[in-house]
C-alpha positions as CSV (number, residue, x, y, z in Angstrom):
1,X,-11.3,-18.1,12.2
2,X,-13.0,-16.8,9.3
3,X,-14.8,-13.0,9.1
4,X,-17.8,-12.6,6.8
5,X,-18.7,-9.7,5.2
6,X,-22.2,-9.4,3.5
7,X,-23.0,-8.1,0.2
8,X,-24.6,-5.1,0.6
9,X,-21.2,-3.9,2.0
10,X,-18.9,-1.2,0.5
11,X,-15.5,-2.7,0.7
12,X,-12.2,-0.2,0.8
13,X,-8.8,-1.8,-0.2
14,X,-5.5,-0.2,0.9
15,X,-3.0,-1.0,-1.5
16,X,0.9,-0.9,0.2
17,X,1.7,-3.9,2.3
18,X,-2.0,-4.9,1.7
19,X,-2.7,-6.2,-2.0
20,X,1.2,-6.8,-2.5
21,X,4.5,-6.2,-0.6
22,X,6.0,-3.1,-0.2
23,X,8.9,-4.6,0.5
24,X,9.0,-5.7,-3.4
25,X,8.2,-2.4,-4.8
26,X,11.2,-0.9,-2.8
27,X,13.9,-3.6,-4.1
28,X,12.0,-2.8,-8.0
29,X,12.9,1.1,-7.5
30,X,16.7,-0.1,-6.1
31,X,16.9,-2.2,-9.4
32,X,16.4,0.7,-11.6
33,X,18.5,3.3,-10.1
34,X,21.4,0.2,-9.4
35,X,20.4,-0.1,-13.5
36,X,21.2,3.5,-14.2
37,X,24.2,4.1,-12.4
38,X,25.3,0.7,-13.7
39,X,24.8,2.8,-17.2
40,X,27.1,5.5,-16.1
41,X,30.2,3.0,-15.9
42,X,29.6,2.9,-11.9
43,X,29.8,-0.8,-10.0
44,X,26.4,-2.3,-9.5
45,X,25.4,-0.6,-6.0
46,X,22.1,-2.6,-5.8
47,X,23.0,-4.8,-2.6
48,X,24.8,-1.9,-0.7
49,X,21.4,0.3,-1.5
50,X,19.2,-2.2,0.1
51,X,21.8,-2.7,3.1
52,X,21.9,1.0,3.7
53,X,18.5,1.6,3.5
54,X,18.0,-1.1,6.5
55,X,20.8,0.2,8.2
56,X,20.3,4.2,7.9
57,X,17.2,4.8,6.4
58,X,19.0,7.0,4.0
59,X,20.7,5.4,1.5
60,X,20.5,7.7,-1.5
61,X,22.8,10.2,0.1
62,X,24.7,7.3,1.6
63,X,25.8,5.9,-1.8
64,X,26.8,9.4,-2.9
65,X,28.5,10.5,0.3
66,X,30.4,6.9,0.0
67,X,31.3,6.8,-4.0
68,X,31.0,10.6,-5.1
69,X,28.4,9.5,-7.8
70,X,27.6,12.6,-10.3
71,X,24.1,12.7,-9.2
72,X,21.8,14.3,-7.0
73,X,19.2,12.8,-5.0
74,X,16.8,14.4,-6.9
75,X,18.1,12.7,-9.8
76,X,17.8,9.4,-7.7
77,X,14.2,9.8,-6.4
78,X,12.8,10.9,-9.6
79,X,13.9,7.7,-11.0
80,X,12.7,5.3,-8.2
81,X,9.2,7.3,-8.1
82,X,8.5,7.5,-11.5
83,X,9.8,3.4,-12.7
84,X,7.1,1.2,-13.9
85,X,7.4,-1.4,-10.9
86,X,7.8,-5.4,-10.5
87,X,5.6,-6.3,-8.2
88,X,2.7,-8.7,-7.9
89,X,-0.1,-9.4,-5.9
90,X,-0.1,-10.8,-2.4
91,X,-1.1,-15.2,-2.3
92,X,-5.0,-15.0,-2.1
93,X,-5.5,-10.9,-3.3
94,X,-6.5,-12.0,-6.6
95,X,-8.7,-14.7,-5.8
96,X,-10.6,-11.9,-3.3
97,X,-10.7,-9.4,-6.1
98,X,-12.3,-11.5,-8.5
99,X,-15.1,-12.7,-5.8
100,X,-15.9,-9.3,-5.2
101,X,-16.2,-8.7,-8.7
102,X,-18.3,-11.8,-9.2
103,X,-20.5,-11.2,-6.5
104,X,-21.0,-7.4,-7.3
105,X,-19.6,-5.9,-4.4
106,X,-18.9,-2.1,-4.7
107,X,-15.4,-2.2,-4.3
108,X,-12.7,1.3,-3.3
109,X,-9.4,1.3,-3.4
110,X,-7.7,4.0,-1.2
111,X,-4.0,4.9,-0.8
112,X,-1.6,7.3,0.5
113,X,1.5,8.6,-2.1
114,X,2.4,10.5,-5.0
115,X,-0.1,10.0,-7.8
116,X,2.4,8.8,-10.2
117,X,4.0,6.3,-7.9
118,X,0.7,4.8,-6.7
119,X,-1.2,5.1,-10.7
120,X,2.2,3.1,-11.5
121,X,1.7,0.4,-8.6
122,X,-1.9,0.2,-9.8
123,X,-1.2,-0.3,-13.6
124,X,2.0,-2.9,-13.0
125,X,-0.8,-5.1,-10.6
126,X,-3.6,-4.6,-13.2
127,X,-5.8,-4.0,-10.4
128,X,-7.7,-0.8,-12.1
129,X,-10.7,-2.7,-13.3
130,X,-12.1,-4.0,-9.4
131,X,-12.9,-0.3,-8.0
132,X,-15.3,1.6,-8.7
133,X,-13.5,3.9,-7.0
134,X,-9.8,5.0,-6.2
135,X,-8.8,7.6,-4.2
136,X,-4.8,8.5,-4.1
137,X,-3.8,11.1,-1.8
138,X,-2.1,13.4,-4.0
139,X,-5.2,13.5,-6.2
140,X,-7.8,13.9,-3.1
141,X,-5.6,16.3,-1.0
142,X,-5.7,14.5,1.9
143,X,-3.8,11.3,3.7
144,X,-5.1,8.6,5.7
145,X,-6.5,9.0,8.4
146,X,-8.5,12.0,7.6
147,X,-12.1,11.4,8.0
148,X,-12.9,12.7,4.8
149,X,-11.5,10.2,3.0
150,X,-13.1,7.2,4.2
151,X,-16.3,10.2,4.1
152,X,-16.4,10.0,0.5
153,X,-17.4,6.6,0.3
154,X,-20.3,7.2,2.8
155,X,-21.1,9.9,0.6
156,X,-21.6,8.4,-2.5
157,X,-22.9,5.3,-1.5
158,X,-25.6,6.4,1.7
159,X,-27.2,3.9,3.7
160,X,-24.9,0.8,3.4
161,X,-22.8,-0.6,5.7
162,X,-19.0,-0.1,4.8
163,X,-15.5,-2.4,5.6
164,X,-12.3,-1.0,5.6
165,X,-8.9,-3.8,5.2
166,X,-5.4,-2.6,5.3
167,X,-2.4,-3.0,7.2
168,X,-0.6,0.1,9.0
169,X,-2.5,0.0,12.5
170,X,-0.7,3.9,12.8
171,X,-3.2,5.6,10.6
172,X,-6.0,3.1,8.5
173,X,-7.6,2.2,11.4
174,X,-8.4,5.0,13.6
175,X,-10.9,6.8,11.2
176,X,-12.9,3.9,10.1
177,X,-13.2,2.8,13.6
178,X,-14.7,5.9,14.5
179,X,-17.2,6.6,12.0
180,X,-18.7,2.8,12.7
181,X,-17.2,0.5,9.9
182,X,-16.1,-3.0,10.0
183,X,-12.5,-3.0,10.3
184,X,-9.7,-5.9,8.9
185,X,-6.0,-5.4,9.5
186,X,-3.4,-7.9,8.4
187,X,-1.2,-9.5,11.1
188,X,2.4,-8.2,11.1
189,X,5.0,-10.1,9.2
190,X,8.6,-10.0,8.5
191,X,7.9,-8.2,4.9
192,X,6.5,-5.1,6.0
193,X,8.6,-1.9,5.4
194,X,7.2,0.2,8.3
195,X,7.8,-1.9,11.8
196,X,4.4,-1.5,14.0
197,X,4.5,0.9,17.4
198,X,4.0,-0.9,20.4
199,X,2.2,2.5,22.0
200,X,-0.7,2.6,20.1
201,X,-3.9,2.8,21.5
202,X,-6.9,0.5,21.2
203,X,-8.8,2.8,18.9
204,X,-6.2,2.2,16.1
205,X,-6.6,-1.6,16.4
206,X,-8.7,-3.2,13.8
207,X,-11.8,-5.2,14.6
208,X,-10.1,-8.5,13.0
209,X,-6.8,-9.3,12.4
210,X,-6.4,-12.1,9.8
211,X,-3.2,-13.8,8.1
212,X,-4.4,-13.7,4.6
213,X,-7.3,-12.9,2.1
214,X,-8.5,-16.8,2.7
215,X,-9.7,-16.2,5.9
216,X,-12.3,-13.6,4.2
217,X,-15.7,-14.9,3.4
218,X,-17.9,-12.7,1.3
219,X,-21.5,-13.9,1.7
Protein backbone atom coordinates (compact mmCIF):
# COMPACT_ATOMS: atom_id res chain seq x y z
CA UNK A 1 0.00 0.00 0.00
CA UNK A 2 1.34 3.21 -0.76
CA UNK A 3 0.80 6.62 1.62
CA UNK A 4 0.70 10.00 -0.09
CA UNK A 5 1.84 12.98 1.39
CA UNK A 6 0.98 16.33 -0.39
CA UNK A 7 3.20 19.17 -0.97
CA UNK A 8 2.21 21.76 1.15
CA UNK A 9 3.36 19.40 3.91
CA UNK A 10 6.30 19.93 6.42
CA UNK A 11 7.97 16.68 6.55
CA UNK A 12 10.28 15.69 9.93
CA UNK A 13 12.93 12.89 9.42
CA UNK A 14 14.30 10.95 12.42
CA UNK A 15 17.63 9.90 11.67
CA UNK A 16 18.70 6.52 13.91
CA UNK A 17 17.26 3.33 12.57
CA UNK A 18 15.30 5.66 10.12
CA UNK A 19 17.60 7.14 7.33
CA UNK A 20 20.41 4.36 8.04
CA UNK A 21 20.97 1.52 10.52
CA UNK A 22 21.91 1.97 13.83
CA UNK A 23 23.03 -1.27 13.90
CA UNK A 24 25.98 -0.06 11.49
CA UNK A 25 26.95 2.94 13.33
CA UNK A 26 27.39 0.73 16.49
CA UNK A 27 29.77 -1.95 14.71
CA UNK A 28 31.70 1.56 13.07
CA UNK A 29 32.31 2.87 16.84
CA UNK A 30 33.41 -1.12 17.88
CA UNK A 31 35.91 -0.86 14.84
CA UNK A 32 37.58 2.14 16.14
CA UNK A 33 38.01 1.37 19.79
CA UNK A 34 38.96 -2.67 18.48
CA UNK A 35 41.55 -0.16 16.24
CA UNK A 36 42.89 1.57 19.25
CA UNK A 37 43.42 -1.08 21.56
CA UNK A 38 44.73 -3.02 18.66
CA UNK A 39 47.43 0.08 18.73
CA UNK A 40 48.30 -0.60 22.30
CA UNK A 41 49.67 -4.14 21.49
CA UNK A 42 46.28 -5.71 22.79
CA UNK A 43 44.43 -8.71 20.57
CA UNK A 44 41.86 -7.43 18.26
CA UNK A 45 38.62 -7.46 20.75
CA UNK A 46 36.25 -6.39 17.91
CA UNK A 47 34.10 -9.66 17.71
CA UNK A 48 34.01 -10.24 21.52
CA UNK A 49 32.80 -6.32 21.87
CA UNK A 50 29.90 -6.96 19.58
CA UNK A 51 29.06 -10.42 21.33
CA UNK A 52 29.08 -8.76 24.72
CA UNK A 53 27.23 -5.94 23.89
CA UNK A 54 24.29 -8.55 22.68
CA UNK A 55 24.81 -10.58 25.53
CA UNK A 56 25.21 -7.96 28.50
CA UNK A 57 24.56 -4.74 27.21
CA UNK A 58 27.77 -3.60 28.78
CA UNK A 59 30.60 -4.48 27.04
CA UNK A 60 33.06 -1.73 27.63
CA UNK A 61 33.47 -2.72 31.27
CA UNK A 62 33.16 -6.34 30.14
CA UNK A 63 36.30 -6.22 28.00
CA UNK A 64 38.19 -4.49 30.85
CA UNK A 65 36.89 -6.62 33.69
CA UNK A 66 37.87 -9.65 31.29
CA UNK A 67 41.49 -8.51 29.86
CA UNK A 68 42.63 -5.73 32.54
CA UNK A 69 43.00 -3.26 29.57
CA UNK A 70 44.76 0.17 30.80
CA UNK A 71 41.81 2.18 29.98
CA UNK A 72 38.81 3.58 31.43
CA UNK A 73 35.51 3.64 30.04
CA UNK A 74 35.65 7.04 29.67
CA UNK A 75 38.56 6.61 27.51
CA UNK A 76 36.39 4.06 25.52
CA UNK A 77 33.24 6.17 25.08
CA UNK A 78 34.97 9.17 24.17
CA UNK A 79 36.40 7.37 21.29
CA UNK A 80 33.21 5.66 20.03
CA UNK A 81 31.18 9.03 20.45
CA UNK A 82 33.42 11.26 18.93
CA UNK A 83 34.73 8.75 15.52
CA UNK A 84 33.75 9.99 12.22
CA UNK A 85 31.29 6.92 11.38
CA UNK A 86 30.78 4.33 8.38
CA UNK A 87 27.58 4.22 7.71
CA UNK A 88 25.33 4.83 4.80
CA UNK A 89 21.96 5.49 3.98
CA UNK A 90 19.05 3.08 4.24
CA UNK A 91 17.91 1.28 0.23
CA UNK A 92 15.36 4.03 -0.99
CA UNK A 93 16.41 7.19 1.71
CA UNK A 94 18.21 8.86 -0.86
CA UNK A 95 16.00 8.56 -3.60
CA UNK A 96 13.13 10.18 -0.90
CA UNK A 97 15.51 12.93 0.00
CA UNK A 98 16.19 14.02 -3.35
CA UNK A 99 12.24 14.00 -4.27
CA UNK A 100 11.72 16.14 -1.55
CA UNK A 101 14.31 18.34 -2.55
CA UNK A 102 12.98 18.35 -6.16
CA UNK A 103 9.65 18.95 -5.35
CA UNK A 104 10.37 21.76 -2.70
CA UNK A 105 9.15 20.18 0.28
CA UNK A 106 10.24 21.89 3.52
CA UNK A 107 12.02 19.18 4.96
CA UNK A 108 13.26 18.77 9.28
CA UNK A 109 15.44 16.52 10.42
CA UNK A 110 15.03 15.70 14.25
CA UNK A 111 17.10 13.50 16.54
CA UNK A 112 17.87 12.52 19.97
CA UNK A 113 21.94 12.28 21.15
CA UNK A 114 24.95 14.07 21.82
CA UNK A 115 25.56 16.83 19.33
CA UNK A 116 28.82 15.62 18.33
CA UNK A 117 27.73 12.08 17.76
CA UNK A 118 24.62 12.95 15.75
CA UNK A 119 26.55 16.32 13.70
CA UNK A 120 29.12 13.28 12.95
CA UNK A 121 26.21 10.80 11.66
CA UNK A 122 24.91 13.72 9.71
CA UNK A 123 28.19 14.80 8.00
CA UNK A 124 29.49 10.84 7.27
CA UNK A 125 25.66 10.48 5.37
CA UNK A 126 25.98 13.93 3.65
CA UNK A 127 22.52 14.50 4.49
CA UNK A 128 22.97 18.30 5.77
CA UNK A 129 21.86 19.96 2.63
CA UNK A 130 17.84 18.38 2.59
CA UNK A 131 16.67 20.32 5.95
CA UNK A 132 15.93 23.31 6.37
CA UNK A 133 15.99 22.52 9.64
CA UNK A 134 17.78 20.15 12.26
CA UNK A 135 17.10 19.92 15.65
CA UNK A 136 19.53 17.59 17.89
CA UNK A 137 18.66 17.12 21.37
CA UNK A 138 21.72 18.31 23.02
CA UNK A 139 21.52 21.50 21.06
CA UNK A 140 17.55 22.15 21.67
CA UNK A 141 17.54 20.91 25.31
CA UNK A 142 14.99 18.58 25.01
CA UNK A 143 14.37 14.72 23.78
CA UNK A 144 11.73 13.20 21.84
CA UNK A 145 8.79 13.14 22.80
CA UNK A 146 8.56 16.56 24.22
CA UNK A 147 5.95 18.51 22.49
CA UNK A 148 8.14 21.25 22.03
CA UNK A 149 10.10 19.79 19.69
CA UNK A 150 7.87 18.72 17.11
CA UNK A 151 6.25 22.61 18.44
CA UNK A 152 8.98 24.26 16.77
CA UNK A 153 8.19 23.25 13.37
CA UNK A 154 4.49 24.36 13.93
CA UNK A 155 6.02 27.47 14.92
CA UNK A 156 7.94 28.43 12.23
CA UNK A 157 6.03 27.17 9.60
CA UNK A 158 2.07 28.15 10.80
CA UNK A 159 -0.82 26.95 8.91
CA UNK A 160 0.45 23.79 7.05
CA UNK A 161 -0.11 20.48 7.63
CA UNK A 162 2.91 18.54 9.09
CA UNK A 163 4.28 14.50 8.79
CA UNK A 164 6.40 13.06 11.18
CA UNK A 165 8.52 9.36 9.95
CA UNK A 166 10.70 7.53 12.23
CA UNK A 167 10.93 4.30 13.78
CA UNK A 168 11.00 3.90 17.81
CA UNK A 169 7.10 3.50 18.49
CA UNK A 170 8.41 4.23 22.54
CA UNK A 171 8.79 7.95 22.03
CA UNK A 172 8.44 9.53 18.10
CA UNK A 173 5.09 8.79 17.91
CA UNK A 174 3.15 9.81 20.91
CA UNK A 175 3.68 13.68 20.45
CA UNK A 176 2.98 13.99 16.87
CA UNK A 177 -0.08 11.96 17.23
CA UNK A 178 -1.29 14.26 19.60
CA UNK A 179 -0.85 17.55 18.31
CA UNK A 180 -2.70 16.24 14.80
CA UNK A 181 0.16 15.19 12.36
CA UNK A 182 0.34 12.50 9.87
CA UNK A 183 2.39 9.88 11.35
CA UNK A 184 4.87 7.03 9.38
CA UNK A 185 6.67 4.47 11.46
CA UNK A 186 8.88 1.82 9.82
CA UNK A 187 7.92 -1.87 10.42
CA UNK A 188 10.28 -3.66 12.86
CA UNK A 189 13.22 -5.59 11.44
CA UNK A 190 15.99 -7.76 12.58
CA UNK A 191 18.56 -4.60 12.38
CA UNK A 192 17.16 -2.42 14.89
CA UNK A 193 19.29 -1.90 18.11
CA UNK A 194 16.40 -1.19 20.48
CA UNK A 195 13.77 -4.39 20.39
CA UNK A 196 10.01 -2.83 20.37
CA UNK A 197 7.67 -3.17 23.74
CA UNK A 198 4.83 -5.23 23.38
CA UNK A 199 2.85 -2.90 26.12
CA UNK A 200 2.58 0.08 24.38
CA UNK A 201 -0.48 1.76 23.89
CA UNK A 202 -2.32 2.75 20.76
CA UNK A 203 -1.45 6.38 21.03
CA UNK A 204 2.21 5.57 20.41
CA UNK A 205 1.35 3.65 17.21
CA UNK A 206 1.94 5.53 13.98
CA UNK A 207 -0.84 6.13 11.51
CA UNK A 208 1.06 3.95 8.75
CA UNK A 209 3.58 1.49 9.06
CA UNK A 210 5.51 0.98 5.80
CA UNK A 211 8.64 -1.38 4.89
CA UNK A 212 10.65 1.17 3.07
CA UNK A 213 10.88 4.78 1.61
CA UNK A 214 9.28 3.21 -1.81
CA UNK A 215 6.11 2.83 -0.46
CA UNK A 216 6.04 6.89 0.10
CA UNK A 217 4.45 8.96 -2.65
CA UNK A 218 4.96 12.65 -2.46
CA UNK A 219 2.34 14.35 -4.61
Amino acid sequence: MSIGIKNQAVVVLDLDDTLYEELAYLKSGFRQIADFIISHRFRDPYEELLSAYFKSGDPLQTLIDRYGYPFTISQLLDIYRHHMPDIRLRVGAENFLDQLKNKRYTAGLMTDGRSVSQRNKIKALGIAHYFSDIIVSEEFGSTKPALRNYQYFMDKYPGRTYCYIGDNFEKDFIAPNKLGWMTIGFEENSHQIHPRSESLGSEYFPQFTISSFDEIILM
